[in-house]
C-alpha positions in Angstrom: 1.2 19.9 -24.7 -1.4 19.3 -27.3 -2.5 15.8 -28.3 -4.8 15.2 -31.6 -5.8 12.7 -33.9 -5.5 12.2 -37.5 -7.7 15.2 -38.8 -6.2 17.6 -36.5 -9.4 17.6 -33.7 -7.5 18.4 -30.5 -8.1 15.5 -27.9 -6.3 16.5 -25.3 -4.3 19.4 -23.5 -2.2 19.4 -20.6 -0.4 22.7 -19.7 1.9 23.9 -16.5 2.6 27.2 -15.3 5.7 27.8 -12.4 7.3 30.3 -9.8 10.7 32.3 -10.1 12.0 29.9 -8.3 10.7 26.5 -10.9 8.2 25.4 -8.6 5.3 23.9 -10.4 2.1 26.2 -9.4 -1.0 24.7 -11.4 -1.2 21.9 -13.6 -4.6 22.2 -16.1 -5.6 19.1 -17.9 -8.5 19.4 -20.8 -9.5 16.2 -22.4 -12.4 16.1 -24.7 -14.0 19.5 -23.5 -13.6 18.7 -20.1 -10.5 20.8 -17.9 -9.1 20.0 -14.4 -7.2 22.2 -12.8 -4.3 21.2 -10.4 -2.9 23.8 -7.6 0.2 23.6 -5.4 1.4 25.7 -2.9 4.3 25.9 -1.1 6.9 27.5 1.5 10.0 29.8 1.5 12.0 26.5 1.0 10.5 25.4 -2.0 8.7 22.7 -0.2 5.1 21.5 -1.3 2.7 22.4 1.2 -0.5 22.5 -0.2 -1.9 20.3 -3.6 -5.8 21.1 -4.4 -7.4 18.9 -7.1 -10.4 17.2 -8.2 -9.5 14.7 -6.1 -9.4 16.5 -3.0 -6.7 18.7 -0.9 -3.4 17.1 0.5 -1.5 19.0 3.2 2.2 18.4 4.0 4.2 19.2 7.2 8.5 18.8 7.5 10.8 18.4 10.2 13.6 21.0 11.0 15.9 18.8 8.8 13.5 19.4 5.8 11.8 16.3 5.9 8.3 15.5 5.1 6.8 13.6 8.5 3.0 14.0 7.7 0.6 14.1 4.5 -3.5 14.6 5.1 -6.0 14.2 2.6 -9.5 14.2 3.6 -8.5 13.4 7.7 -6.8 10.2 6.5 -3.2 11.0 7.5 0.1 9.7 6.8 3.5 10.2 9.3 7.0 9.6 7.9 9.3 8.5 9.9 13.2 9.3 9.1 16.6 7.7 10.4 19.5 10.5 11.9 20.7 10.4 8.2 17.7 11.3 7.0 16.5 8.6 4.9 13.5 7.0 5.1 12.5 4.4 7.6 8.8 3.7 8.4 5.5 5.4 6.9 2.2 5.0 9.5 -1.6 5.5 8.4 -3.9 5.1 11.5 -4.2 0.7 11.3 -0.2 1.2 12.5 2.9 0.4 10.2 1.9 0.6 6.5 6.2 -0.1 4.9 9.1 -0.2 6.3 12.6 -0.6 4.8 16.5 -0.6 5.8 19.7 0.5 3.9 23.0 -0.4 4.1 26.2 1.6 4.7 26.0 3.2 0.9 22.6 3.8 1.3 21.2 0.9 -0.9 17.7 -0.6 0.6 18.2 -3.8 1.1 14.7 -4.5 3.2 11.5 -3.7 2.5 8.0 -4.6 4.3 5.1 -3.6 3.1 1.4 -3.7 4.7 -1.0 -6.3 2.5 -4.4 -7.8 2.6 -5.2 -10.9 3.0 -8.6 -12.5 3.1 -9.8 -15.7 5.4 -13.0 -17.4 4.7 -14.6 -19.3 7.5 -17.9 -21.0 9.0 -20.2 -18.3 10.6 -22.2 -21.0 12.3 -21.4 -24.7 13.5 -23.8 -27.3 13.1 -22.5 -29.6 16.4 -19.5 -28.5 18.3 -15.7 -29.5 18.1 -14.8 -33.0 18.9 -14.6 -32.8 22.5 -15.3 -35.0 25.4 -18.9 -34.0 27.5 -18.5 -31.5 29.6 -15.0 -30.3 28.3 -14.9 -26.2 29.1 -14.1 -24.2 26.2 -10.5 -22.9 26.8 -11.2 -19.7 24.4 -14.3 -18.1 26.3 -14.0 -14.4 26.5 -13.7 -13.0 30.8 -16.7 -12.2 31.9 -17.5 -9.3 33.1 -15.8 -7.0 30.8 -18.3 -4.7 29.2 -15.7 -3.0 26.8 -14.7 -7.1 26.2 -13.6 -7.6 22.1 -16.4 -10.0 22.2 -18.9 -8.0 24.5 -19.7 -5.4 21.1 -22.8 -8.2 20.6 -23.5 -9.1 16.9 -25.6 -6.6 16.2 -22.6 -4.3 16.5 -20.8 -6.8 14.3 -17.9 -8.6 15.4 -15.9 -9.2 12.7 -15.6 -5.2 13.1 -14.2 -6.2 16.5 -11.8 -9.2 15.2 -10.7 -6.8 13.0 -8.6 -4.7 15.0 -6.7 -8.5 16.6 -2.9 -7.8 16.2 -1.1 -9.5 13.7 0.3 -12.1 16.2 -3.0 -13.6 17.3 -4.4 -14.4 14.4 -3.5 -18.1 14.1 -6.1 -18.3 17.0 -8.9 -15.9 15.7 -10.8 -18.9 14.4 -10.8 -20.9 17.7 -11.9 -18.0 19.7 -14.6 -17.0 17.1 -15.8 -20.5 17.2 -16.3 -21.1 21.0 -18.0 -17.6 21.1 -20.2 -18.4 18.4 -20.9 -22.0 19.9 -22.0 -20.8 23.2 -23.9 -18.2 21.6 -26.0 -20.7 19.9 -26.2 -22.8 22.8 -27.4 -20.1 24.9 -29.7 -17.8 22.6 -29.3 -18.9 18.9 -30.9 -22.2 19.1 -34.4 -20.7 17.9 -33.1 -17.3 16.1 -31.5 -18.7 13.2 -33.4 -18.4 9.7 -32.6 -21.0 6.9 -29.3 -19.0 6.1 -28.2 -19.0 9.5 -28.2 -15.4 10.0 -29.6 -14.7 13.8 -32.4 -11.9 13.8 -32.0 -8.7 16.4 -30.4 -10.9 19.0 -29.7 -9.6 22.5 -25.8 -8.7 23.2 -23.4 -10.8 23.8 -23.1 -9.9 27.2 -26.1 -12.8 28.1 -23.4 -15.5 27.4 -21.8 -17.3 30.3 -18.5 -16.0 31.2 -15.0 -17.8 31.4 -15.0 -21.5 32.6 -19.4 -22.1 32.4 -19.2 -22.7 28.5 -19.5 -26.7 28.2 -20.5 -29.2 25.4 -23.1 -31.1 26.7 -24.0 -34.2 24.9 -27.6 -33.0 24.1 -25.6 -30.2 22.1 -24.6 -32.6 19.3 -29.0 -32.7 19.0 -28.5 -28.9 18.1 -28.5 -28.3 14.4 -27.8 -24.4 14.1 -28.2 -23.7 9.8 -24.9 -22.4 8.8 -23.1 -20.3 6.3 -19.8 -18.9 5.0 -18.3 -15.5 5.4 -15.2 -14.0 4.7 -13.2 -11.4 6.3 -9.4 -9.2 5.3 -7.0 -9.2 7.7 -3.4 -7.5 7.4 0.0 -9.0 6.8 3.5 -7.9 6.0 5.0 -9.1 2.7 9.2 -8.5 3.6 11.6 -8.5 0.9 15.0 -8.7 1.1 17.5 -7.6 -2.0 20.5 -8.8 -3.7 21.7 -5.6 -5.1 24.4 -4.8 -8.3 26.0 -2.0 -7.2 28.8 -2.2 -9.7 26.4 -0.5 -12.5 26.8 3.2 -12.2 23.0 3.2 -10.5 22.5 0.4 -8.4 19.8 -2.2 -9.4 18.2 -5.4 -7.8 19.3 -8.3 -9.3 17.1 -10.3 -7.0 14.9 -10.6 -3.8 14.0 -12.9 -0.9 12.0 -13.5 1.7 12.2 -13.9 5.3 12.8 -18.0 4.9 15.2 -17.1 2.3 13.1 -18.4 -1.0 13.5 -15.9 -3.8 10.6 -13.8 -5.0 11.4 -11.9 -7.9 14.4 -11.9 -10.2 15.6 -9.5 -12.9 18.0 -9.5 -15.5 19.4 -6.9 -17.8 21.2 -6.1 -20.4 21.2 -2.3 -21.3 18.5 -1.9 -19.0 16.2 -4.2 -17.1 15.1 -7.0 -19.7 13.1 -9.4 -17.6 11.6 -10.2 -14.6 11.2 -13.8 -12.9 7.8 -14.2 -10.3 9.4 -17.1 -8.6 6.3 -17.7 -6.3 4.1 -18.2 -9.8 7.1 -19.6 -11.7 5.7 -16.9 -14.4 8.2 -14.5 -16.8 8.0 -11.5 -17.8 9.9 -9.2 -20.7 9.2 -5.8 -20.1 8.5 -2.6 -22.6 9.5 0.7 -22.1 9.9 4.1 -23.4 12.1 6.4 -24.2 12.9 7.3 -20.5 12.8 3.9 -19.5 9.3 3.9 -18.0 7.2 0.9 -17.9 5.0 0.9 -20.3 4.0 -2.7 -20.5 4.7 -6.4 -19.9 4.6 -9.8 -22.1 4.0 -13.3 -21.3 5.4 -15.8 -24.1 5.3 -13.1 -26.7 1.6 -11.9 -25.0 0.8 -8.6 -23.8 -0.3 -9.0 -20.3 -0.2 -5.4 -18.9 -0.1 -1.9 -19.8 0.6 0.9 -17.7 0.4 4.8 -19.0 1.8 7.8 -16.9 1.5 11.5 -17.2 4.6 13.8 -17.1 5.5 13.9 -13.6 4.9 10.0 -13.5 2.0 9.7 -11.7 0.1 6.8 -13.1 -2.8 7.4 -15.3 -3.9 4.0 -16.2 -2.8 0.7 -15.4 -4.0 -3.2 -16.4 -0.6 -4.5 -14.4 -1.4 -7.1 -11.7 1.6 -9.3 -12.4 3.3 -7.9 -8.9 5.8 -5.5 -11.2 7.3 -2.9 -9.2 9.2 -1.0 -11.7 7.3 2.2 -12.9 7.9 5.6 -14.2 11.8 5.6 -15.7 12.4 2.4 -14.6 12.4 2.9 -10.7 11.2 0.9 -7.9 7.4 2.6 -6.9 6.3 0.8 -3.4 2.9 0.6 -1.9 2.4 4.2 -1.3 3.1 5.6 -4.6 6.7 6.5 -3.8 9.3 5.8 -6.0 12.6 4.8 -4.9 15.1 6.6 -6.2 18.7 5.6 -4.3 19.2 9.0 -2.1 15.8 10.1 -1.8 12.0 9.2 -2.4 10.0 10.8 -4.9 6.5 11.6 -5.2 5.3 11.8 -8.8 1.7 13.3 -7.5 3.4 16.3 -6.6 5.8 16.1 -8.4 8.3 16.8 -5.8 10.7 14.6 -3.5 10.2 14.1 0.2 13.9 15.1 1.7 15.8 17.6 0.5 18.8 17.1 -1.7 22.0 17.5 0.0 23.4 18.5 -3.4 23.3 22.4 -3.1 23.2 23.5 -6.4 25.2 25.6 -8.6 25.8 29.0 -8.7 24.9 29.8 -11.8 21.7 27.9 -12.1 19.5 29.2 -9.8 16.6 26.7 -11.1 19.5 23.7 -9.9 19.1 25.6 -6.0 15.6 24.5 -5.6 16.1 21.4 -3.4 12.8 19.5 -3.6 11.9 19.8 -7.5 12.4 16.6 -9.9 14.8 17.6 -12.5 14.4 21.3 -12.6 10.7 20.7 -13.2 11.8 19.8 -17.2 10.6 15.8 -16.4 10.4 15.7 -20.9 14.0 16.0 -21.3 15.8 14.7 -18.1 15.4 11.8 -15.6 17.1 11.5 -12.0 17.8 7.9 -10.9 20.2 8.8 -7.9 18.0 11.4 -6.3 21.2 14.0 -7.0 21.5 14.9 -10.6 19.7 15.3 -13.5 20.2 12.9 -16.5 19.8 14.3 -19.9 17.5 11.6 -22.2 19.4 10.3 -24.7 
């Protein structure tokens, strides 16, 4: 596929070259001058193994039920985790549960949650201490004792590195702890280390501090005016969706979703495909644009275009100005966090170009190309689409 402009000076090529059995075996991309070559490898089940590209090489492992459970790129690595019908359940990275999501009894997902960042910003130093009574013992002081202690890595190690590896359920305290340990540093060593920014220079570890039950708040404290600044820090969180599903159209499409207090997050309406799309938490509307195979192509605000998303064949984006929360992507499908698309029986990965599971549709006899169980549409992505995860749709 050749791409020019008006005087006939070639801006762009993108060409494919495949297997016997339709596997896609190098993807080449030349755009002004410039080419980038794409390899895949795979094995005697037609199952992506190996993808080598400019942006590094991603490996892929499977179960015995055919299954991807593991992805690696550049010693970051990915497990997928399966239910006994082989649909997907969990996806890990080393921080611990990146989404999650749950299907009911005709295999609809009707749960979702998803790994996010959040961001806190917070005090690093206290100019007097909390409004305590003299002599009232801090009830947040880390044990002493405990050299491998979160709060024994000293600040020259950082610990906000430390705080950052808190589970989830502790961090409505974080800021209490951080503040006694912080207080009884100053108290302790800090009271003549601070510069004008109150940023403590090369001071000895936090193992000096007084251990559990010595940390008090002295009167003469309040005397102590430590200079003080702001910092902020991420911490994770999981956004959970729940979804109100129409499964009388002949693919089954959210109409809405909802989170765990029941108040509804996004809403969609359709007509002959999805028209609109409600942000309930912002209140904000959105009419969409699409192609010819349905694919997201863009969003308006009262008549304003807000975002723009372009894709190459396989549906892996290419560029994208869309931070309205959309989740609708390449033909129209649900694409989550990781880059999967959703796609009813089975998840599809568009940087492949291949799908995770394979289909339990065997094929017919008399297309061999239709007896490769992992491609997406026979590997002819121009011409058909696959929203169940089962069959080709020619595009209309």
């Amino acid at each position: 596929m050749t791409v020019s402009d008006g005087a006939g000076k070639e801006l762009s090529k993108l060409s494919y070259t495949y297997d016997l059995a339709g596997n896609k075996l190098t993807s080449t991309e030349t755009v002004d001058g410039k080419e980038s070559q794409t390899r895949f490898t795979y094995d005697d089940h037609n199952r992506l193994t190996k993808l080598e590209g400019p942006d590094g090489t991603i490996t892929y492992t499977y179960d015995k039920n055919g299954n991807r459970i593991a992805s690696e790129k550049n010693s970051e690595k990915l497990d997928y985790i399966y239910d006994t019908e082989n649909r997907l359940l969990a996806i890990k990275d080393k921080k611990g549960l990146l989404m999650a999501a749950l299907y009911d009894g005709d295999d609809n997902r009707v749960f979702t949650a998803s790994r996010k960042e959040g961001k806190n910003t917070y005090q690093l130093f206290q100019r007097k201490p909390k409004d305590t009574k003299s002599g009232r013992k801090s009830p947040y002081t880390a044990p002493s004792g405990e050299q491998h202690s979160l709060f024994w890595y000293g600040f020259t190690q950082n610990v906000l590195q430390a705080l950052s590896t808190l589970p989830q359920t502790i961090g409505s305290i974080w800021h209490s702890i951080f503040d006694d340990v912080s207080t009884a540093y100053h108290q302790k060593v800090a009271k003549d280390r601070a510069t004008k920014e109150g940023i403590v220079v090369n001071p000895p570890e936090l193992g000096n501090l007084p251990g559990q039950g010595e940390v008090t708040y002295a009167s003469q404290v309040q005397d102590v005016l430590i200079p003080y600044t702001t910092r902020e820090d991420t911490y994770n969180y999981y956004e959970e969706r729940n979804y109100v599903n129409d499964v009388n159209r002949e693919h089954t499409e959210v109409l809405e979703t909802y989170d765990h207090d029941g108040k509804a997050r996004e809403t969609y309406s359709y007509g002959k495909g999805r028209a609109s799309y409600l942000n309930n938490q912002t209140g904000d509307s959105y009419n969409y644009l699409t192609n010819q195979s349905a694919s997201v192509t863009g969003l308006t605000k009262d008549g304003q275009a807000v975002a723009s998303t372009s894709y190459n064949l396989y549906g892996a984006r290419k560029t994208s100005t869309d931070t309205t929360g959309n989740p609708f992507a390449y033909n129209g499908e649900a694409r989550d966090d990781t880059g999967l698309d959703y796609l009813r029986a089975r998840y599809y990965d568009s940087q492949g170009g291949t799908f995770l599971s394979e289909d339990s549709y065997p094929g017919e006899d008399t297309d061999p190309l239709s007896q490769n169980r992992y491609s997406y549409v026979q590997n002819n992505p121009v011409n058909y689409t696959d929203p169940s995860g089962h069959n080709m749709v020619w595009l209309c």
